[in-house]
C-alpha positions as CSV (number, residue, x, y, z in Angstrom):
1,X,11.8,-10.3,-114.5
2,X,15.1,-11.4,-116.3
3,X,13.5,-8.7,-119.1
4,X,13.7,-5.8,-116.8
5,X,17.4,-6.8,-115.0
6,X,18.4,-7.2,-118.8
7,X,17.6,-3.6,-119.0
8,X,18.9,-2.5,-115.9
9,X,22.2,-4.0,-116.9
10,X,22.0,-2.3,-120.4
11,X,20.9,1.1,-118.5
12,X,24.1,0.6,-116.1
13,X,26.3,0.2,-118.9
14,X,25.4,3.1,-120.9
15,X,25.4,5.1,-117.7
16,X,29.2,3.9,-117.3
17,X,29.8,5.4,-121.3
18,X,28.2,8.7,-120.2
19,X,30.7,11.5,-119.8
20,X,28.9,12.7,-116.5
21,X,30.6,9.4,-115.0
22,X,33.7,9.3,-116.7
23,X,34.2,13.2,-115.7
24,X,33.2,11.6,-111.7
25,X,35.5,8.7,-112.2
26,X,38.5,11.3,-113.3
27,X,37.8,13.5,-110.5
28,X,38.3,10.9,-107.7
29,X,41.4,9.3,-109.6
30,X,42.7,12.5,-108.9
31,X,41.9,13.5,-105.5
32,X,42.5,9.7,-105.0
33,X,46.0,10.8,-105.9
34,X,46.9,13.6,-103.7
35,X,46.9,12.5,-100.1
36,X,45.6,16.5,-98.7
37,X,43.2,16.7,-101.3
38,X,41.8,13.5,-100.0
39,X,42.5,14.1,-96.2
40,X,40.4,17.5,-96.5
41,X,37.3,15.3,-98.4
42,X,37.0,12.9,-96.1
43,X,37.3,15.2,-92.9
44,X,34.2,16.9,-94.3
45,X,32.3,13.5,-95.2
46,X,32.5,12.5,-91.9
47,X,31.5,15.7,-90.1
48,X,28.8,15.8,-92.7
49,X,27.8,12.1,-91.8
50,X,28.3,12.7,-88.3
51,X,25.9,15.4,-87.9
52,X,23.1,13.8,-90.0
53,X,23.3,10.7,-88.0
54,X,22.5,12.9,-85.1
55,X,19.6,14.9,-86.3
56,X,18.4,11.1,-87.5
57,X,18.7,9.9,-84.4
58,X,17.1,13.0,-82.6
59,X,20.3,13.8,-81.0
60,X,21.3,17.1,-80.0
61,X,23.7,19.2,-83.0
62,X,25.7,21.0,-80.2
63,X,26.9,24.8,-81.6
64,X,30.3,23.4,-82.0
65,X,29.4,20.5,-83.7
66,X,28.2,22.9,-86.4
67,X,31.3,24.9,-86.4
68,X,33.8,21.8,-86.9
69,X,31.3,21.5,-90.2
70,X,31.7,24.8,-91.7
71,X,35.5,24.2,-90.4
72,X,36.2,21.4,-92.7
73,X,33.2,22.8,-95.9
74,X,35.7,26.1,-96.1
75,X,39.0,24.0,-96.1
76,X,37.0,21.9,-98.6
77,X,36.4,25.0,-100.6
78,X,39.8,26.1,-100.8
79,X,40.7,23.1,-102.5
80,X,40.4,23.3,-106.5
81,X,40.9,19.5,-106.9
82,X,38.2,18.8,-104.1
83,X,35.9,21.2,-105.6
84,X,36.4,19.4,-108.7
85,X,35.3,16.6,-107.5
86,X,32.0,17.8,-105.7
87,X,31.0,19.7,-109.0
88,X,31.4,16.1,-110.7
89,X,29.4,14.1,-107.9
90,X,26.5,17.0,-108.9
91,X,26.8,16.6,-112.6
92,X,26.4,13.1,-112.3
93,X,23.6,13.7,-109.4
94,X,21.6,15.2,-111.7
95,X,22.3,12.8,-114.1
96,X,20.7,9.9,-112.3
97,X,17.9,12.2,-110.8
98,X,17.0,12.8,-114.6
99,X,17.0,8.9,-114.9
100,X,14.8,8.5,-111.8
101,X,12.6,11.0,-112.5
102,X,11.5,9.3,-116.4
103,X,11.5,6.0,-114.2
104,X,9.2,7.5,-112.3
105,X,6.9,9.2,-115.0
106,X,6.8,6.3,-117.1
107,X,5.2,4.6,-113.9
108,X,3.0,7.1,-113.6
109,X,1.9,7.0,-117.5
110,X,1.5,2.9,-116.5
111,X,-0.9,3.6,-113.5
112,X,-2.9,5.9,-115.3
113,X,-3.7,4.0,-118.2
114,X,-1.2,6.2,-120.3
């Protein structure tokens, strides 16, 4: 066990050096920094948020519900630094997607003898 969290931890770190992250980290420094940038991010996280916990739940998405999200996804979109920072979170996305996925195929290989 202490083998694989040694790993892990050796995994994380290099992940930290990568410059997928340090471009993410940068990116939310910056919208960090400028108080409408942020504003307009977080207005469309939680309308975001808001409407998945409701299809979750089973809970009606009411027409207007759907409008106050494209609402706050266009304001999003006229903002370079917020833009900025979703094109980071995919970058790094795919990043750790890649990492999951040769997690995930070495496990395979294992199960199958390989």
């Amino acid at each position: 066990m202490k083998e694989l969290l040694d790993l892990a931890d050796t995994l994380g770190k290099k992940i930290a050096e990568s410059p997928r992250y340090a471009g993410l980290r940068l990116a939310e420094e910056r919208l960090e920094g400028d108080d409408e940038a942020k504003q307009l991010f977080d207005d469309y996280v939680e309308q975001n948020n808001r409407l998945a916990e409701m299809e979750a739940s089973g809970s009606p998405i009411e027409p207007d519900d759907k409008r106050k999200l494209a609402e706050a996804r266009e304001k999003l979109l006229g903002c370079e630094m917020a833009q900025e920072l979703v094109r980071c979170q995919a970058d790094f996305a795919e990043l750790m997607n890649s990492v999951n996925e040769k997690i995930r195929d070495a496990l395979r290989d294992a199960a199958s003898g390989g």
